[in-house]
C-alpha positions in Angstrom: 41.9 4.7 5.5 40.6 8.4 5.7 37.2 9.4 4.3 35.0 12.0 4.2 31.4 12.5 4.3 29.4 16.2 3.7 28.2 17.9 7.0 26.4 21.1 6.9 28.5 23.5 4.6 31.5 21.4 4.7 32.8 18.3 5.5 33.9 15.7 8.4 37.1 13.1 8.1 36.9 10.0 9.7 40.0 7.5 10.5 39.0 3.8 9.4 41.1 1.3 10.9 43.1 -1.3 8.3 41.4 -4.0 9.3 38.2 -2.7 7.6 36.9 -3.7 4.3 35.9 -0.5 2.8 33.5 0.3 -0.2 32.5 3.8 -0.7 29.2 3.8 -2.2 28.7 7.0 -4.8 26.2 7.7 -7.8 26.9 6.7 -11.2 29.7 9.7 -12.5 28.2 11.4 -15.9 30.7 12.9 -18.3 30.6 16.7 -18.0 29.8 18.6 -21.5 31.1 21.7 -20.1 28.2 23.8 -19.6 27.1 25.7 -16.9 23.7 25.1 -15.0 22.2 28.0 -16.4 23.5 27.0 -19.5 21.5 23.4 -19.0 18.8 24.9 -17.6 18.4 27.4 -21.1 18.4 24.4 -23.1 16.1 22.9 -21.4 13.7 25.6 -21.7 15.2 25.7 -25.9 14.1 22.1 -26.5 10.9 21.8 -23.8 9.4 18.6 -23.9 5.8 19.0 -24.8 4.7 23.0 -24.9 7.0 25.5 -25.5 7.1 28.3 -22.4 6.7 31.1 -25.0 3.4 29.0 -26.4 2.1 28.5 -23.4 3.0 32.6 -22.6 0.8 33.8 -25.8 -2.6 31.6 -25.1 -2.7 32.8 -21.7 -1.7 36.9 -22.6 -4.7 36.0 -25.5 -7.3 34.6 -23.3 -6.4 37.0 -20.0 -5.1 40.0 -22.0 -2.9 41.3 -19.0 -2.2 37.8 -16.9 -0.9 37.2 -13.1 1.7 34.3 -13.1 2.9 32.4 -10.0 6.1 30.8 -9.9 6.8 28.1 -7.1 10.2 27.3 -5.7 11.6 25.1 -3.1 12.1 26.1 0.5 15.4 26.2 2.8 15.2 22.2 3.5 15.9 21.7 -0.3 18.7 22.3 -2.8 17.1 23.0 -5.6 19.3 26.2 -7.8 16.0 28.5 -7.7 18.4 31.5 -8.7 19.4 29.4 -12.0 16.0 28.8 -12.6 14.6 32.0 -12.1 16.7 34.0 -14.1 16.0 32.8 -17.4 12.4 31.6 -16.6 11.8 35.5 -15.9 13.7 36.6 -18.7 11.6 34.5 -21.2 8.1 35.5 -19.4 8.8 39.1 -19.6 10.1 38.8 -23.3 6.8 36.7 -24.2 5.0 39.8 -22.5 4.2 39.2 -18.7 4.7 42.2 -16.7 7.2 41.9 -13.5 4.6 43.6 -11.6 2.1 40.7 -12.5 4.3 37.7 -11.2 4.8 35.9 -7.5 7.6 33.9 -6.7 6.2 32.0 -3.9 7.9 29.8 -1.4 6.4 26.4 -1.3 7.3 25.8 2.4 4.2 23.0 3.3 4.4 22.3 7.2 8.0 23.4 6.9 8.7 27.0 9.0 8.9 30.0 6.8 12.7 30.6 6.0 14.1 33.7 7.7 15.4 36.8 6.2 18.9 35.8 6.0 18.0 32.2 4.1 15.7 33.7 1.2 18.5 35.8 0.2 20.4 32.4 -0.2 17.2 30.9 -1.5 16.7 33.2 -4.6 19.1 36.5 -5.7 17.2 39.5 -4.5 18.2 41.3 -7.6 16.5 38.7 -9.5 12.7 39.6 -8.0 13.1 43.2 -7.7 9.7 44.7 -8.6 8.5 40.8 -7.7 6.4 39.9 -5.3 8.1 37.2 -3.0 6.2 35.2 -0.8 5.9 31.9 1.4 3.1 29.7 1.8 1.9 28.9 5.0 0.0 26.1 5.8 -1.8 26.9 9.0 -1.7 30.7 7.9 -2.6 31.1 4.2 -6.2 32.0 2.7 -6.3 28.2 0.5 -8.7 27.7 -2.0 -11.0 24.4 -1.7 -10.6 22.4 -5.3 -12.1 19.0 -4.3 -11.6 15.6 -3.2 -9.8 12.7 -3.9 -10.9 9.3 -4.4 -8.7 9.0 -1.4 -10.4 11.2 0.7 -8.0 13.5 0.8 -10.1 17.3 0.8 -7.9 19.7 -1.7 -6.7 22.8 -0.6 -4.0 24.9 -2.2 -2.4 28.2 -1.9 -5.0 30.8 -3.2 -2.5 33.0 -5.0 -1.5 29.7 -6.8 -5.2 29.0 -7.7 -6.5 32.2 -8.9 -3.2 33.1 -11.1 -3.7 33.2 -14.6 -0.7 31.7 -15.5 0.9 28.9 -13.0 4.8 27.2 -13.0 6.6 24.8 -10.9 9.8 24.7 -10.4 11.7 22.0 -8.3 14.2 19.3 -7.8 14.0 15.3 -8.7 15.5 13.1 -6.5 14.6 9.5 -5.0 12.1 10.3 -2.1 11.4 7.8 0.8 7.8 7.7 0.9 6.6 9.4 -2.7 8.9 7.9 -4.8 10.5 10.3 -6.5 10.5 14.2 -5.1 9.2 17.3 -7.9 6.5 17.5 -10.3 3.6 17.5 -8.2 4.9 17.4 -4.8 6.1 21.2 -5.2 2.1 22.6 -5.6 0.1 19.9 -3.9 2.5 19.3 -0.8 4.2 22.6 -0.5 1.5 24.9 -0.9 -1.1 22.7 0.8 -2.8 23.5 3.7 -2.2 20.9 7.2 -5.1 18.7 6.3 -4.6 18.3 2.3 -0.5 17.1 3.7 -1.8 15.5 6.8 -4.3 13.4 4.4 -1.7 12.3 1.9 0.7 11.5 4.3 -1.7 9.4 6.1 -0.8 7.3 3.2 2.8 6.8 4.2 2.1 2.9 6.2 1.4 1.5 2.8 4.6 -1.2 1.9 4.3 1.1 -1.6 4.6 4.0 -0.5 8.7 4.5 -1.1 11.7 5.0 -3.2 11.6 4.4 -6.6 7.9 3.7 -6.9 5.3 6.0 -8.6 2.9 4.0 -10.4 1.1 1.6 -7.5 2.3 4.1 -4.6 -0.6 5.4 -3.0 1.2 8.5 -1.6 1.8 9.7 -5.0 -0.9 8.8 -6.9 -2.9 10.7 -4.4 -0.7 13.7 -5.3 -0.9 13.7 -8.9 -5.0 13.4 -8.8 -4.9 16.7 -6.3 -2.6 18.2 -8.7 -4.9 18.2 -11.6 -7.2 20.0 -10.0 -5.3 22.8 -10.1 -2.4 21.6 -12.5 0.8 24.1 -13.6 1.2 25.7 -17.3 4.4 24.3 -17.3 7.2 23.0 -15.3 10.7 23.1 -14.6 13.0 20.7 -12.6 16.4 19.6 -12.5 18.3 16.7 -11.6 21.5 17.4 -9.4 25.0 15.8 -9.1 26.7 14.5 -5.9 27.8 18.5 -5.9 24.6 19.7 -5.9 24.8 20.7 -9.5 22.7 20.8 -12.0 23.1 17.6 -14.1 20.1 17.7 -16.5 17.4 20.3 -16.6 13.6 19.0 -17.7 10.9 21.5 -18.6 7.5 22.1 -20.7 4.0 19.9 -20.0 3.2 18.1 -16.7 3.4 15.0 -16.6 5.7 14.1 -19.8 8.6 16.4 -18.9 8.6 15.5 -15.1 8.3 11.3 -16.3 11.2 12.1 -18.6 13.0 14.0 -15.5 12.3 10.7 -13.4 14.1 8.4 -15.6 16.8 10.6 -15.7 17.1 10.1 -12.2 16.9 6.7 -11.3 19.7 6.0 -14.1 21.8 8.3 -12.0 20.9 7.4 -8.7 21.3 3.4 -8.9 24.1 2.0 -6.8 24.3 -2.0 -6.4 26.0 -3.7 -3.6 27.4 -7.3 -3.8 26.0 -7.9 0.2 25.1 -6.1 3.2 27.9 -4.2 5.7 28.4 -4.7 9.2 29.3 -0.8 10.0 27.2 2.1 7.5 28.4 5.6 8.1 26.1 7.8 5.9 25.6 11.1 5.1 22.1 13.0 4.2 24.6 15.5 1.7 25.4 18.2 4.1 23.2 21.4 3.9 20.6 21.9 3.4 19.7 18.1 3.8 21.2 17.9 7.2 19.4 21.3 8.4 17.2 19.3 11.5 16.9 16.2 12.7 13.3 15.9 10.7 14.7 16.2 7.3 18.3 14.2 8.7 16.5 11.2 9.3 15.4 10.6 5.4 19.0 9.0 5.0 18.4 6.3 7.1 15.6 4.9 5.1 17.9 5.1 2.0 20.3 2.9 3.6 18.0 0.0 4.9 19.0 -2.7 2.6 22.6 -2.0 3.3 23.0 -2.6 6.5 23.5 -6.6 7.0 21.7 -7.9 10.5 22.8 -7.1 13.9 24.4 -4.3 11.9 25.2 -0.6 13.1 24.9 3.1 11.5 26.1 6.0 11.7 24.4 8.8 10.7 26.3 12.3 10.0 23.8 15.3 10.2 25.0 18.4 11.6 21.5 19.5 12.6 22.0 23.8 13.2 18.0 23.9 13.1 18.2 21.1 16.0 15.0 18.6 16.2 12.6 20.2 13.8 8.9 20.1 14.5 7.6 20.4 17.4 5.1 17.7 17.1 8.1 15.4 16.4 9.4 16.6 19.6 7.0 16.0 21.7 6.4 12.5 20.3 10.2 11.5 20.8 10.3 12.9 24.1 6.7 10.8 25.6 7.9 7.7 24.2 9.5 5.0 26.9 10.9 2.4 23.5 11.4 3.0 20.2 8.2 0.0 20.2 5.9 2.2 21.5 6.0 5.2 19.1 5.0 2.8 17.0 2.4 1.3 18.7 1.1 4.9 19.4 1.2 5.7 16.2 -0.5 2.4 14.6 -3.5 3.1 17.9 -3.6 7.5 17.6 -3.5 7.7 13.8 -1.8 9.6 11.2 -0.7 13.5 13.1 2.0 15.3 11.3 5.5 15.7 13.0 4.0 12.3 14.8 4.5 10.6 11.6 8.3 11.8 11.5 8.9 10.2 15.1 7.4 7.1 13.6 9.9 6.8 10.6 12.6 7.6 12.6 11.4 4.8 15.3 10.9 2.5 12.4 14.6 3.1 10.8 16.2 2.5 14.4 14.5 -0.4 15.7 16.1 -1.9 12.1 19.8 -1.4 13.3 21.9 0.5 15.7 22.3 3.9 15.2 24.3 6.3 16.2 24.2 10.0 15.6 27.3 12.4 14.9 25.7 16.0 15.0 25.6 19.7 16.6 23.0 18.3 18.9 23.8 17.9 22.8 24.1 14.5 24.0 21.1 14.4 26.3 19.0 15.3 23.4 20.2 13.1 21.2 19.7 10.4 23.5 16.3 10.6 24.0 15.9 10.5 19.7 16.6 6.9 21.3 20.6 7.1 19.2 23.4 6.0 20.6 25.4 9.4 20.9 29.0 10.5 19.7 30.2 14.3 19.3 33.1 12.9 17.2 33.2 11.3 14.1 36.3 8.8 15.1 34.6 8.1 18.6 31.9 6.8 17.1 33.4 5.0 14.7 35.5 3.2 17.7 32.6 2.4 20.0 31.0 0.8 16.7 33.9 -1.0 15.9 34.1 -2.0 19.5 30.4 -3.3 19.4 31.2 -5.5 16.6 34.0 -7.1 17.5 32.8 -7.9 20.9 30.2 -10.0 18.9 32.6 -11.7 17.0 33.0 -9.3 13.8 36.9 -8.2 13.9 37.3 -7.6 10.0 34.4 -5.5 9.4 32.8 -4.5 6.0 32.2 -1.0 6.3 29.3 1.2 3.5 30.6 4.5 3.2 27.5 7.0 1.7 28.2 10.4 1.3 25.0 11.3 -0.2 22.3 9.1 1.5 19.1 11.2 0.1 20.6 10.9 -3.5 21.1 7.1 -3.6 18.9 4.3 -4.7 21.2 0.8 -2.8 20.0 -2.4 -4.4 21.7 -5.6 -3.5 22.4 -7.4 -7.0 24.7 -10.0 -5.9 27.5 -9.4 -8.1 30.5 -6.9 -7.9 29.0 -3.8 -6.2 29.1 -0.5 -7.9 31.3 0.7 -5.4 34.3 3.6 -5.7 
């Protein structure tokens, strides 16, 4: 049996032997209306839930007179359609009365690198800002304004040209996120125009068993977010909810939180996958690009895939990985480590660093099950991400099958996940929701 799973801009084909028991494990498919994603995202903004953009336009041009406005997109490690936003999000603005001159589209990049020149032309249609101001936060670079503290502890610093506008909007993308829950809303201010220690404080937060998929309310991770986030809350939001294709399923905008809540559920009905038991052999996707951009953001498809894996099990992980490693910091921790058990001890005895805590997820999804990796990284430094290393799909797929039936497994059940960032896998014990 042939399948395919999403790497970088295209796709790889991998030969499964007959003797496999196949499921291919995909999100729920919703009926198409036939409209286009601008067309969803313009109803969205039509039929807002909570304030109306145009509303919320006039109190702030009758309390400001002439008003800045910010609005935030994603960076180059997300897939978020910022061009489909943007365009009718500015149209309206300007029609309500903002001048173009007055607004800032601003990169919410976090600790992610800035994107280069070539990427923001992909990220948002230059002749959209024209007479904009585009910019990128950066969190080790930007002026931030101090806002507070949370009952967490964690100190409050956003993006100064956030805090001072007159008239604030974030855009983003909902999906199921491994340690927040659920990614957008808040996340797209607090995180991704924070400076290092407002992320490095939240993230802290990541060893709590709460802090995970599908959990908002009780996850300390989050909650920590959305109290940052009022201190310096948006005027509005909008984010969308995207298909296995990376289009737009179902756009959500007006007030924070009720839009973004309603934007949630949408979510986790269209991300739920059950599976009757656990597979001996996983070979899972993150989505391709921009998902499978570095090892850092690769390795959020593992978590995803946890549960599926039965014990003594084995993965294989496709993430093409242009970008190579990512951050530094997870670099260097990788590369000091002598096990997989000692990043973690490290890390439970140094504390909470950022790019440390990367190498500790990674270490905590591979001491879990065999792993190998099937990407544009060279084998040597693959191998010392502690993964057991294949340049090609079918070779892997033959030293795993090897692996199993040398331990007695010779008719295999094999999880196929072509979109492993996109899935919520629960095991429900009856027929799995398998295609």
């Amino acid at each position: 049996m042939n399948v395919t799973l999403p790497y970088g801009h295209g796709e790889l084909a991998v030969e499964l032997p007959p003797e496999c028991r196949v499921k291919v494990f995909t999100r729920p498919a919703f009926e198409g209306d036939g409209r286009t994603e601008g067309e969803r995202i313009r109803s969205a903004l039509d039929h807002p839930i909570g304030r109306d953009l145009g509303r919320v336009v006039e109190n702030c041009l009758a309390r400001c007179g002439e008003p800045s406005a910010v609005i935030v997109i994603g960076d180059s490690t997300r897939g978020t359609p910022n061009s489909a936003i943007l365009s009718p999000l500015l149209e309206r603005m300007q029609a309500s009365g903002v001048k173009r001159q007055n607004i800032t589209v601003l990169i919410g990049c976090g600790k992610h690198r800035e994107p280069f020149a070539e990427e923001i032309n992909r990220l948002v249609d230059p002749s959209l800002v024209r007479g904009i101001r585009l910019a990128s936060h950066r969190a080790g670079k930007n002026e931030t304004v101090y806002l507070g503290t949370t009952s967490r502890g964690t100190p409050v610093r956003l993006n100064k040209v956030y805090v001072e506008a007159d008239l604030r909007i974030v855009t983003g993308m909902i999906e199921p996120h491994q340690l927040c829950g659920y990614s957008g809303g808040a996340k797209g201010a607090f995180i991704g125009l924070g400076d290092e220690e407002t992320i490095a404080c939240n993230h802290s937060l990541l060893t709590s068993p709460m802090a995970r998929a599908d959990i908002l309310e009780g996850n300390p991770m989050r909650e920590d977010m959305e109290e940052g986030f009022g201190l310096a809350k948006a005027d509005f939001i909008v984010n969308v909810v995207l298909d296995a294709k990376d289009q737009v399923l179902r756009a959500f905008a007006g007030t924070y939180p009720e839009a973004y809540l309603a934007g949630v559920r949408f979510a986790r009905d269209t991300s739920r996958v059950g599976f009757e038991a656990p597979c001996n052999l996983v070979l899972v996707s993150c989505g391709g690009d921009p998902k499978d951009i570095n090892l850092y953001q690769a390795q959020k498809a593992l978590s995803h895939v946890e549960s599926l894996v039965a014990p003594s099990g084995i993965v294989i992980l496709f993430a093409r990985c242009p970008d190579g490693p990512g951050d530094d910091g997870f670099v260097r921790w990788m590369k000091e480590a002598r096990s997989l058990g000692s990043i973690i001890e490290r890390f439970g005895r140094e504390g909470f660093q950022l790019g440390a805590h990367k190498a500790f997820l990674l270490a905590r999804n591979l001491v879990k099950a065999r792993t190998f990796l099937v990407s544009e990284l060279d084998e040597e430094a693959a191998g010392r991400f502690f993964f057991m290393v294949s340049s090609d799909p079918d070779d892997a797929v033959k030293k795993a099958l090897r692996l199993l039936a040398a331990e007695g497994v010779t008719k295999p059940v094999v999880g196929v996940v072509p979109q492993g960032t996109g899935i919520l896998l629960f095991e429900h014990g009856g027929a799995a929701d398998a295609a």
